[in-house]
ZAMARGU-4260 file (C-alpha; in steps of 0.2 Angstrom, whole numbers, plus 5000, padded with zeros to 4 digits):
<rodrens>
0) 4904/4977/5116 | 4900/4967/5102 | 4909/4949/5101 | 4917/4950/5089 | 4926/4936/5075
5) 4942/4935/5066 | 4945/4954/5070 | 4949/4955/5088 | 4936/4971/5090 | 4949/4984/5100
10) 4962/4999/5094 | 4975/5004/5106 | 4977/5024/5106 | 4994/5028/5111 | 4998/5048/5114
15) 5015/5051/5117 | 5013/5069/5123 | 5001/5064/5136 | 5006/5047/5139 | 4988/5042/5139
20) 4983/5027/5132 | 4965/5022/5129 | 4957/5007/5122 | 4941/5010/5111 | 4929/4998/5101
25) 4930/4993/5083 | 4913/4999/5073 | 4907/4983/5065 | 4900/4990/5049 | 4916/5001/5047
30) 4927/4985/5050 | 4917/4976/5035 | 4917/4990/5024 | 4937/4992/5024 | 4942/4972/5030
35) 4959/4979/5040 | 4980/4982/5036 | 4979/4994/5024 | 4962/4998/5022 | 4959/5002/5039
40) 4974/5012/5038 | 4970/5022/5024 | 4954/5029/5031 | 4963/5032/5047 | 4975/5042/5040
45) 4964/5051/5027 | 4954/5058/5041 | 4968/5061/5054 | 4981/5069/5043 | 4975/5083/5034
50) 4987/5092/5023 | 4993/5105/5036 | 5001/5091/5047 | 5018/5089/5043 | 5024/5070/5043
55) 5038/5075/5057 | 5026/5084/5069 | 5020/5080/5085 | 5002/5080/5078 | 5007/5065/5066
60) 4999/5048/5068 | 5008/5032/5063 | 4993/5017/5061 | 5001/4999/5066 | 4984/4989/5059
65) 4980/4971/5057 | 4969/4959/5045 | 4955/4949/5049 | 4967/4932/5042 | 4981/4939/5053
70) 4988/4927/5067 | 4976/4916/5062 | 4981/4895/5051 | 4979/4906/5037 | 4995/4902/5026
75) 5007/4917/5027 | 4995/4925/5040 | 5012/4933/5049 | 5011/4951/5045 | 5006/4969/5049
80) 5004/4984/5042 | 5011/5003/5045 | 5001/5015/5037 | 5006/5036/5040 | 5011/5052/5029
85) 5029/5048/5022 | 5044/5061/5028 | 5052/5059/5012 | 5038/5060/4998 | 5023/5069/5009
90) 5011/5056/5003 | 5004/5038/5007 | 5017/5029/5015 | 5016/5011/5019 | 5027/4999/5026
95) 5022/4980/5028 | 5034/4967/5039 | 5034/4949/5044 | 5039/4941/5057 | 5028/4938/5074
100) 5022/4956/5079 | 5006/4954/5067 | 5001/4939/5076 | 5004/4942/5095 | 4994/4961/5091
105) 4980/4950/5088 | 4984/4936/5102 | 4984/4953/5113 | 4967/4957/5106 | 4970/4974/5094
110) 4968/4978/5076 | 4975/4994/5078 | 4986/5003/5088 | 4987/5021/5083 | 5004/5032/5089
115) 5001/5052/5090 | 5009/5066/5100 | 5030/5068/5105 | 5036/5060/5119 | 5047/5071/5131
120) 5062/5060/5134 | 5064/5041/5122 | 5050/5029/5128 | 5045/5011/5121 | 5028/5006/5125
125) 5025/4987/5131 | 5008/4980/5128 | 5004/4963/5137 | 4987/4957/5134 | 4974/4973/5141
130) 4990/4981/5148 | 4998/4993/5141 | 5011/5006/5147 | 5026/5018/5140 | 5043/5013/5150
135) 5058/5026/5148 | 5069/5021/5136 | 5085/5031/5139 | 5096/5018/5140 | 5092/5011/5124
140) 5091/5026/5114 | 5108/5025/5104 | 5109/5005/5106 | 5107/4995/5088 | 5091/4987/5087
145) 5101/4968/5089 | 5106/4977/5106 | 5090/4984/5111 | 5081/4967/5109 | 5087/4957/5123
150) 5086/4971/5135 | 5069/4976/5131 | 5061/4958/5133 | 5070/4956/5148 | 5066/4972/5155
155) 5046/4963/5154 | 5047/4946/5154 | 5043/4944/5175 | 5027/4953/5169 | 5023/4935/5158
160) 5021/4920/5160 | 5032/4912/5146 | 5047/4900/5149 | 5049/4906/5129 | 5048/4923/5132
165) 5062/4928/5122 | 5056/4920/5106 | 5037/4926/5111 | 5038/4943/5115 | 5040/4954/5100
170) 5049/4969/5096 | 5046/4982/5082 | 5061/4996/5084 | 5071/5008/5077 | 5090/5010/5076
175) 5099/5024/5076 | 5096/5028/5059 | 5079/5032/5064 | 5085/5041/5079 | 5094/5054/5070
180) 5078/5054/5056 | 5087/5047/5043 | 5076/5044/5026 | 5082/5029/5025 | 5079/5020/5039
185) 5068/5005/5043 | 5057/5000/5057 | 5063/4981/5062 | 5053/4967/5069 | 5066/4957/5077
190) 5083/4956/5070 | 5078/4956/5052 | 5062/4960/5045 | 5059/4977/5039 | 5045/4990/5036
195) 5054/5004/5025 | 5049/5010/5011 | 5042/5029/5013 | 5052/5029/5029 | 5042/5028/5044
200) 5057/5024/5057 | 5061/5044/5056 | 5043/5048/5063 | 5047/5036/5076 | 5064/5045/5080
205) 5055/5062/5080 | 5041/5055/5091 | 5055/5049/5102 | 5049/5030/5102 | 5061/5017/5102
210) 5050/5005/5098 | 5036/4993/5104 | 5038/4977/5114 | 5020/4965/5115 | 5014/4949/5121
215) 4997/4940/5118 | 4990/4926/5123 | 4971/4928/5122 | 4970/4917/5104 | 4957/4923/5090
220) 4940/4920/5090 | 4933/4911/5076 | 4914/4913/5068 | 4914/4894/5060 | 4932/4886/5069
225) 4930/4867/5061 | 4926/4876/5043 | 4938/4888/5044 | 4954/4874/5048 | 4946/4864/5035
230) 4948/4879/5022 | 4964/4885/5028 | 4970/4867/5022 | 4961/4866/5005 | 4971/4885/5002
235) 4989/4877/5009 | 4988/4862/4995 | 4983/4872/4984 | 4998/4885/4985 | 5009/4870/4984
240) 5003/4868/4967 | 5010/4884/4961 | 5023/4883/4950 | 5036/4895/4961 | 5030/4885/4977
245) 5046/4877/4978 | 5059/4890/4973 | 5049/4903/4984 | 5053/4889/4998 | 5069/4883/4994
250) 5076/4902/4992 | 5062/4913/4995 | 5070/4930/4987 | 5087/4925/4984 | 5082/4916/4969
255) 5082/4932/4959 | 5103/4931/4962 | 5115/4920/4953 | 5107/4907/4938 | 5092/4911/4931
260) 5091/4930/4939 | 5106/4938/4933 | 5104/4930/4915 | 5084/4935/4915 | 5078/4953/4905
265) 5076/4959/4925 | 5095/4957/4930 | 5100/4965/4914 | 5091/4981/4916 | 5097/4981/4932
270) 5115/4983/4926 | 5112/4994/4912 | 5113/4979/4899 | 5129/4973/4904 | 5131/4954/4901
275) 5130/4945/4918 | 5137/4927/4914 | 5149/4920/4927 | 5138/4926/4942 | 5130/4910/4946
280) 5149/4907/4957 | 5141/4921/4968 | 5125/4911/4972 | 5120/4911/4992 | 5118/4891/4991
285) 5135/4890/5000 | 5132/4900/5016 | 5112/4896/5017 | 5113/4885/5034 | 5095/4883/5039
290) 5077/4889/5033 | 5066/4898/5040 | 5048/4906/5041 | 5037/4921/5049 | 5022/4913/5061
295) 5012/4901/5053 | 5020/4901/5036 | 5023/4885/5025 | 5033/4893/5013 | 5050/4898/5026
300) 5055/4909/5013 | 5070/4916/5026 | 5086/4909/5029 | 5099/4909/5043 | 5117/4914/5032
305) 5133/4910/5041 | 5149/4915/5031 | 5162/4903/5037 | 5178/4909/5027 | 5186/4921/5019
310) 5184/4942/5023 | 5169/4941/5030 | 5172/4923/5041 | 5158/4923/5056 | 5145/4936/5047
315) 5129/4927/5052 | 5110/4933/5052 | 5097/4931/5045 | 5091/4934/5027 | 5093/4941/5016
320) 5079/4953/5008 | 5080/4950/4988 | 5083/4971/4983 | 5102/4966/4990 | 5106/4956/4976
325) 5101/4969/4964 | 5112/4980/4973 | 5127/4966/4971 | 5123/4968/4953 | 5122/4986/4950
330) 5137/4990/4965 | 5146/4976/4954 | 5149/4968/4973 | 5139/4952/4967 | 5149/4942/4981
335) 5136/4934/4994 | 5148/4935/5010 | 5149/4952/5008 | 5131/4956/5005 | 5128/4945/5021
340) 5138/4958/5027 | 5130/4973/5020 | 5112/4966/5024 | 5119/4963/5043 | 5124/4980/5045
345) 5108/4987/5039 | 5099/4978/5050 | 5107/4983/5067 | 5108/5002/5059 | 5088/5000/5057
350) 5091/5004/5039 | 5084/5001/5026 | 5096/4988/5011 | 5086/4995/4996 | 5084/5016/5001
355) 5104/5015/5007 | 5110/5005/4993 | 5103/5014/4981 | 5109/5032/4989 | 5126/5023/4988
360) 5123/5020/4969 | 5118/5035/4967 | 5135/5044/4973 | 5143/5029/4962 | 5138/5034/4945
365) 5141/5054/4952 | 5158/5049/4958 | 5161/5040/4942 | 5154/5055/4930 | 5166/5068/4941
370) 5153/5076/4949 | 5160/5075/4965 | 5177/5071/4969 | 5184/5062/4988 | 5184/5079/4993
375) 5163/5079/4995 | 5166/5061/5001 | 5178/5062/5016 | 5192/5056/5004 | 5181/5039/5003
380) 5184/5034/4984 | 5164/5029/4980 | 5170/5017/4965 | 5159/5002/4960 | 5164/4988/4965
385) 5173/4995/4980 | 5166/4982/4996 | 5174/4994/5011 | 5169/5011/5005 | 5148/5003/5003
390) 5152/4999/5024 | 5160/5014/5027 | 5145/5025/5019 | 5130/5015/5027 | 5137/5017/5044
395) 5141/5036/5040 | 5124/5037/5032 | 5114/5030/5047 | 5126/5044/5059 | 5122/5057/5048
400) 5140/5061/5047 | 5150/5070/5033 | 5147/5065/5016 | 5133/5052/5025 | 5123/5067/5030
405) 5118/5072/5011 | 5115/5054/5008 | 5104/5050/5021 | 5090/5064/5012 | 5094/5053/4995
410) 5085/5056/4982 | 5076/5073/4980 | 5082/5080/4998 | 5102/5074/4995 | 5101/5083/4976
415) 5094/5098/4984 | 5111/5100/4996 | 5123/5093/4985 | 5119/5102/4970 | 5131/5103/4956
420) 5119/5095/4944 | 5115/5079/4953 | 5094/5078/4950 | 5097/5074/4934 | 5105/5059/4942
425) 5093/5058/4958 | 5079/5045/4947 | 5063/5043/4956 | 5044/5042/4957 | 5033/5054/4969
430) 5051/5054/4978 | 5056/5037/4982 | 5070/5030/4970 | 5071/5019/4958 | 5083/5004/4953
435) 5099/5013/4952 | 5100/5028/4942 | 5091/5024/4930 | 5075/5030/4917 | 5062/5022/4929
440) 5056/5008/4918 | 5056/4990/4923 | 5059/4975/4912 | 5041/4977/4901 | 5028/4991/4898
445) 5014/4985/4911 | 5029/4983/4926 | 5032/5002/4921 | 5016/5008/4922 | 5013/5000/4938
450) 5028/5002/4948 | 5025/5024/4941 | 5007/5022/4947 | 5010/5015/4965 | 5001/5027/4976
455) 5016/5027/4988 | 5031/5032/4973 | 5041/5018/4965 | 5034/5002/4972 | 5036/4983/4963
460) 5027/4977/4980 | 5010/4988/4976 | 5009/4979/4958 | 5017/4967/4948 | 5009/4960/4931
465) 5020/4942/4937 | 5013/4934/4923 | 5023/4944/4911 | 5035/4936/4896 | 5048/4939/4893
470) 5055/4942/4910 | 5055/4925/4917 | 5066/4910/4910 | 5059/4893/4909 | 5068/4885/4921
475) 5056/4895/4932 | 5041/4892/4924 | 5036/4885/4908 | 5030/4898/4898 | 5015/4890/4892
480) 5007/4892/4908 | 5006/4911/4908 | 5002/4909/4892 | 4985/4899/4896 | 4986/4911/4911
485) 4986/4928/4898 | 4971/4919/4888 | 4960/4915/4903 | 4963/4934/4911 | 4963/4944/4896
490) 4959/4937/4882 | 4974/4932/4873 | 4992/4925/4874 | 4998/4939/4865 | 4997/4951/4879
495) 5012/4944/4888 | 5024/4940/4872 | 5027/4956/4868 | 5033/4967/4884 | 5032/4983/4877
500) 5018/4980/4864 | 5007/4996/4865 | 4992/4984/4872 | 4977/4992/4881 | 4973/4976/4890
505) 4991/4978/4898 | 4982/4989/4910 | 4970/4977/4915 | 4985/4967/4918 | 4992/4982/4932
510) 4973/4983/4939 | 4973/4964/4941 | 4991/4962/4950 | 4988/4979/4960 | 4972/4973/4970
515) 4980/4954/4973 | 4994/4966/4980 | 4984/4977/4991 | 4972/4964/4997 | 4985/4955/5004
520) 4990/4968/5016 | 4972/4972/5020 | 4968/4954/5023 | 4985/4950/5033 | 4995/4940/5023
525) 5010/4938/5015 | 5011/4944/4994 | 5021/4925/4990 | 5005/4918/4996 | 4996/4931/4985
530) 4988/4926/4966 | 5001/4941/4960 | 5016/4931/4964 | 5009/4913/4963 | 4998/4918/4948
535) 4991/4898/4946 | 4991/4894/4964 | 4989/4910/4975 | 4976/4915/4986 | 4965/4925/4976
540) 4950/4934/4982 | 4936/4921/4980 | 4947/4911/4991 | 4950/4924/5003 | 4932/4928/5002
545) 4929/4910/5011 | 4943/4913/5021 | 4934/4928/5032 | 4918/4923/5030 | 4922/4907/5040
550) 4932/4918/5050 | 4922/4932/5056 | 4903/4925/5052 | 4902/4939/5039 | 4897/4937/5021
555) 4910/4944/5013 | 4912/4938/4994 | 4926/4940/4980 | 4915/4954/4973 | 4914/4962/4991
560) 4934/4962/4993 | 4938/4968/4973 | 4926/4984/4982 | 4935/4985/4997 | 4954/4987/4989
565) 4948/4999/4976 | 4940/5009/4989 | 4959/5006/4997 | 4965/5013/4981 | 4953/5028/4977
570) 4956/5034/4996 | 4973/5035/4994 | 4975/5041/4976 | 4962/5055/4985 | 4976/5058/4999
575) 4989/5060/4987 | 4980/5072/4976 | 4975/5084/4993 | 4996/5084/4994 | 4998/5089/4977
580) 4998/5073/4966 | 4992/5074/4949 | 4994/5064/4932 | 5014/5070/4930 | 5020/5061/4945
585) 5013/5045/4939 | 5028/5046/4924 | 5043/5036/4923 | 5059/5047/4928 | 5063/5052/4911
590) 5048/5054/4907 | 5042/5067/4920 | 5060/5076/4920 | 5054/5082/4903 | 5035/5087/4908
595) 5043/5097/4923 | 5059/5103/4914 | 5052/5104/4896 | 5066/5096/4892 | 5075/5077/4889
600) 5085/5071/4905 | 5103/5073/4896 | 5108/5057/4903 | 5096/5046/4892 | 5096/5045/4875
605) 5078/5044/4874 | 5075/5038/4856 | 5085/5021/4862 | 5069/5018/4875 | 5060/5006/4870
610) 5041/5014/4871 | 5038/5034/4869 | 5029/5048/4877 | 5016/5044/4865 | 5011/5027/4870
615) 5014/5029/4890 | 5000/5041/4888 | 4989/5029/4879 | 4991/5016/4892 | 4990/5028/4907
620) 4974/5035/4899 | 4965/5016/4900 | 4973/5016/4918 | 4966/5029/4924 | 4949/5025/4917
625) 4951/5008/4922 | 4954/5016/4941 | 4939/5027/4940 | 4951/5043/4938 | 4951/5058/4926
630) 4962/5054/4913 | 4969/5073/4916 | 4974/5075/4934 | 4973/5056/4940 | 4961/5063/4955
635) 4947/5050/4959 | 4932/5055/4952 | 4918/5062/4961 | 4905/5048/4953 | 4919/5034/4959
640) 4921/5039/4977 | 4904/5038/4978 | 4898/5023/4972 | 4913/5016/4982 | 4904/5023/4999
645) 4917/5040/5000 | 4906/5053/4998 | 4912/5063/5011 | 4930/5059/5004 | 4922/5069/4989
650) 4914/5082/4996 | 4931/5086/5005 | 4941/5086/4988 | 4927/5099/4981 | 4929/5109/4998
655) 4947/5109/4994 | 4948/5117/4980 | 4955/5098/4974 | 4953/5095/4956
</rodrens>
C-alpha cells in the first residue's frame, strides 16, 4: 500500500447483516480529487444509494468520514462528518460533530468507516487501532446515552493501554430516541455534542447499532512536519485576530442570547417582531463554571453549566448548543437554568434541541390557534411559556408516546397524522423545519436564499453571508469592517447596507459563505475557525490550501479546493435532483406553499414581507447560474458536472430520465 500523508490511507467497511468487517485502501487520486468529510462522503453516497434504497433499509449506508486536517495541530481540527440519505427529507443528509471521535478515527488510522446491512439483535462496534469487532449490545439498548457511556468504555478498556481511558476512548451513540426511529433524534459523541440535522440516529436504530466506541493511537503521518507546525501557528494568530475571536471564546454560541442577541434584527424575527428588552437578566454568565474545547481547539467555545439554585438547583452538563436560546425566545422560556435543563434532557434522550423544540413550537402556535385542544395532547396544556409541559413533551416525543408520537415525525410526517389543517403551520424547506412557524426567511435577503438553497433543507450551517448588515450590532463588530470587507469581496459597501435590496451580487455573497462552509467539513475543521464565521480572520482556502499541502505532500491550491467543494456541491444537488428535487423546493415556505398550492399560506400576509415572488426569482436565477444549474429545474448542468470531473454523474442523470 501506498504511504500515505495527512490522510491516514484506510476505510473500515462494517456490514451489520453479516458482521463482516473489512479494511480496504484509500485511492490516491480519488483522495485528492474529493480532499475528505463531506466530499468523500458525497460520492460515497451518490454511488451506494440509488434512489430505490430507502433511508430505513437494511441496504442503507451511513459514511463516518474524516478530513486530511482532522486530528491533526490544525486549529479546530476536532470534527467528523456523517454523510447518508436522510429518513425525514429522502435527500442529502449530513450531520457534522465535535468533540474527540474525529481525531482518535484517524489516530486509529481511518478516513472512513462505512456502516451497511441490519444487525440481528443491538450491537456496538469497538475499533482499537487495526481491530475492529461488533460486541452485543443488549444490555445497553434502552439505557440513555449518559448511561451507555461508562459501561461501554469499560466494557474495552483492559483491551488498552490508557490509565486515561475514560477520557480517551470515544463514543458516538444513540438514545432511545433513536432507538424507536424518532426524526428527531441525534447521534451523540460523548455527553453533548451532536450530529442531528437530517436525522441520522434513526438509521442507526433501525440498523440496530447502539453506537461506536474507538481508540487510536498510531498519530498522523505528516508530508513536511516542521512546516506544517510552523503553519499551523501562523493560522492560530491569525484567527486571534478576528474580530469575534474573543466572543466566540468567551461564549462560543451562547452569545446570540441575552444583550446584544435578543436586541439584534435576528432575535426579533425569531419572536415574530415582539420587542425583547429585559432579557439580558436571562443571560448564562451566571451558571457558566468552566470553559471548554473539542481536541486541539483554541477557541473552547463549550462550557460546563452548573444551575446552583432555584427549580432546576443541581442541573449540570455541558453546553449548551446556540439553537436553545432561540427556542427560549420563541417558547418565551428565555430562563437559562431551565434551558440547561432542556438541553440536558436532550442530550441523554439522544435528541436533537433544535428538531424537538421546534416540533414543540409547532404544537404551541396550533395549541394557541385552537387547532388542537388537551385532548390530542394527553391533557398537556402546550402554552408558551409553559417550562413543565416543554419536559413533558420531549421525554414523550423521544418514547413515541401519545401526543409524542405525531411529534416525533414533525414537520411534514406529524401534519400528515394530525391533520386538521396543521401543514399550513408545518414551515419547512425540502422537509426539515425552519425557525418556529414561520415564512422561512432569515434576518436579510442573501441569509434567505442560502439557508432555502442548502442541499440538505433549511441549513444556516451550509451557508451564512456573516458579513451581512444590518444583522449584527456594533458591540460585535464595528460595522466599518464589513463594510471594507463588502467592498474588497464584492465590489461595494452597498451590498450589506441594505438586507433585502434586490442586489444580484448578493449571490455571490451565498456562493462565497457556502464553499467556506462546506470546505470546512471536507477539510476537518470546525466552521468558528472558518472565513464564513470569522470573515477577517478565518481560515480561508489559500490557507487551507498550505495547510494540506504541508500535510499530505500534495499540491493542493486555493483554486484546487474552490473545485473540490463545488464538485461537493454539484454531486449533491445531482443526488437530490435523482430524489425528486427541483427549482420549487429551493423557496422560502411561503413562498413554495403558493407554487405547490397556487395559493397564499393564509397565515401570512404576504404583501407585509419585505421582498416578493418577483425578486426571489431574480436572485435564485443569478444563483443558480452562479452554481452552474439551470435556472429552470436547479439540476447541475451537463457542461458543469463535467468540467468538474462527474461525467459519469451525468451520464447517470441523462440515463435517468433526470432533467
Amino acid at each position: 500500500m501506498d504511504e500515505f500523508y495527512g490522510w491516514a490511507g484506510k476505510a473500515l467497511d462494517i456490514n451489520l447483516t453479516t458482521g463482516k468487517i473489512e479494511t480496504k485502501s484509500l485511492d490516491r487520486d480519488w483522495a485528492v480529487k474529493y480532499i475528505g468529510g463531506s466530499g468523500f462522503g458525497a460520492r460515497i453516497l451518490y454511488d451506494e444509494m440509488p434512489p430505490e434504497v430507502p433511508a430505513l433499509s437494511p441496504e442503507s449506508v451511513v459514511i463516518i468520514s474524516q478530513g486530511p486536517l482532522g486530528g491533526t495541530l490544525t486549529p479546530t481540527s476536532g470534527r467528523c462528518e456523517i454523510i447518508y440519505k436522510s429518513p425525514l427529507t429522502g435527500i442529502t443528509g449530513r450531520g457534522n460533530v465535535g468533540g474527540n471521535f474525529g481525531p482518535q478515527m484517524k489516530w486509529a488510522g481511518y478516513d472512513i468507516i462505512t456502516i451497511r446491512g441490519k444487525s440481528d439483535k443491538p450491537v456496538y462496534l469497538w475499533i482499537n487501532n487495526d481491530h475492529a469487532e461488533l460486541r452485543d449490545a443488549s444490555h445497553l439498548w434502552g439505557k440513555d446515552v449518559w448511561e451507555t457511556i461508562p459501561i461501554m468504555q469499560d466494557e474495552v478498556k483492559d483491551t488498552v493501554n490508557d490509565n486515561n481511558y475514560r477520557g480517551n476512548i470515544s463514543t458516538l451513540l444513540i438514545g432511545p430516541a433513536g432507538e424507536r426511529i424518532v426524526m428527531s433524534s441525534a447521534i451523540m459523541c460523548g455527553p453533548s455534542r451532536a450530529a442531528a440535522t437530517a436525522s441520522a440516529a434513526p438509521i442507526w436504530g433501525s440498523k440496530n447499532l447502539k453506537g461506536i466506541a474507538i481508540w487510536g493511537n498510531k498519530g498522523i503521518n505528516l508530508a513536511k512536519p516542521a512546516e506544517f507546525i510552523k503553519i499551523c501557528e501562523a493560522k492560530r494568530e491569525k484567527l486571534k485576530e478576528d474580530p469575534f475571536y474573543e466572543t466566540k471564546q468567551q461564549y462560543g454560541t451562547l452569545s446570540w442570547v441575552g444583550g446584544a442577541f435578543a436586541r439584534s434584527p435576528l432575535g426579533k424575527m425569531v419572536v415574530g417582531g415582539k420587542p425583547t428588552e429585559g432579557l439580558e437578566e436571562h443571560s448564562f454568565d451566571a451558571i457558566i463554571e468552566r470553559s471548554l474545547a473539542c481536541t486541539g481547539c483554541p477557541i473552547h467555545c463549550a462550557h460546563f453549566l452548573n444551575v446552583k439554585e432555584g427549580k432546576y438547583k443541581g442541573t449540570k452538563g455541558e453546553g449548551i448548543e446556540g439553537y436553545v436560546q432561540y427556542l427560549g425566545l420563541a417558547w418565551q422560556t428565555p430562563s437559562a437554568p431551565f434551558l440547561a435543563k432542556y438541553n440536558n434532557l436532550c442530550n441523554q434522550l439522544g435528541s436533537d434541541v433544535a428538531a424537538t423544540g421546534w416540533a414543540i413550537e409547532w404544537a404551541m402556535r396550533l395549541y394557541k390557534d385552537g387547532i388542537i385542544t388537551p385532548e390530542d395532547t394527553d391533557g398537556i396544556e402546550v402554552t408558551y411559556g409553559n417550562e413543565d409541559a416543554i419536559l413533558e413533551l420531549t421525554q414523550k416525543i423521544a418514547d413515541r408516546e401519545g401526543f409524542g408520537e405525531i411529534l416525533a415525525d414533525h414537520p411534514l410526517g406529524a401534519a400528515e397524522k394530525l391533520g386538521k389543517g396543521s401543514d399550513k403551520y408545518a414551515s419547512h424547506c425540502k422537509g426539515i423545519a425552519t425557525y418556529t412557524v414561520s415564512p422561512g426567511i432569515s434576518w436579510d435577503m442573501s441569509n434567505t436564499v442560502a439557508y432555502n438553497t442548502a442541499t440538505r433543507g433549511f441549513d444556516y450551517l451550509s451557508s451564512m453571508t456573516y458579513i451581512q448588515l444590518p444583522g449584527y450590532l456594533a458591540e460585535w463588530i464595528a460595522p466599518e469592517i464589513l463594510e471594507n470587507l463588502a467592498e474588497e469581496k464584492y465590489g461595494g459597501a452597498e451590498v450589506v447596507l441594505d438586507g433585502w435590496a434586490k442586489d444580484i451580487r448578493k449571490m455571490k455573497m451565498v456562493q462565497g459563505s457556502q464553499n467556506d462552509a462546506l470546505l470546512a467539513d471536507m477539510v476537518g475543521i470546525c466552521k468558528f475557525a472558518s472565513a464564513m464565521l470569522c470573515p477577517r480572520g478565518g481560515l480561508e482556502m489559500a490557507d487551507l490550501g498550505e495547510l494540506i499541502t504541508a500535510a499530505t505532500g500534495e499540491v493542493v491550491t486555493a483554486e484546487d479546493l474552490r473545485k473540490a467543494v463545488e464538485r461537493e456541491i454539484a454531486t449533491e444537488r445531482a443526488y437530490n435532483a435523482r430524489e425528486g428535487i427541483r427549482r420549487v423546493d429551493d423557496y422560502p415556505f411561503f413562498l413554495h406553499w403558493q407554487l405547490k398550492h397556487g395559493e397564499p399560506n393564509p397565515l401570512w400576509d404576504y404583501e407585509q414581507m419585505p421582498f416578493t415572488l418577483e425578486t426571489y426569482d431574480a436572485l435564485l436565477d443569478e444563483f443558480y447560474k452562479l452554481q452552474g444549474c439551470d435556472v429552470k429545474t436547479g439540476i447541475p448542468t451537463r457542461a458543469r458536472l463535467e468540467e468538474l470531473g462527474l461525467k459519469d454523474i451525468a451520464d447517470d442523470l441523462e440515463k435517468r430520465g433526470v432533467h
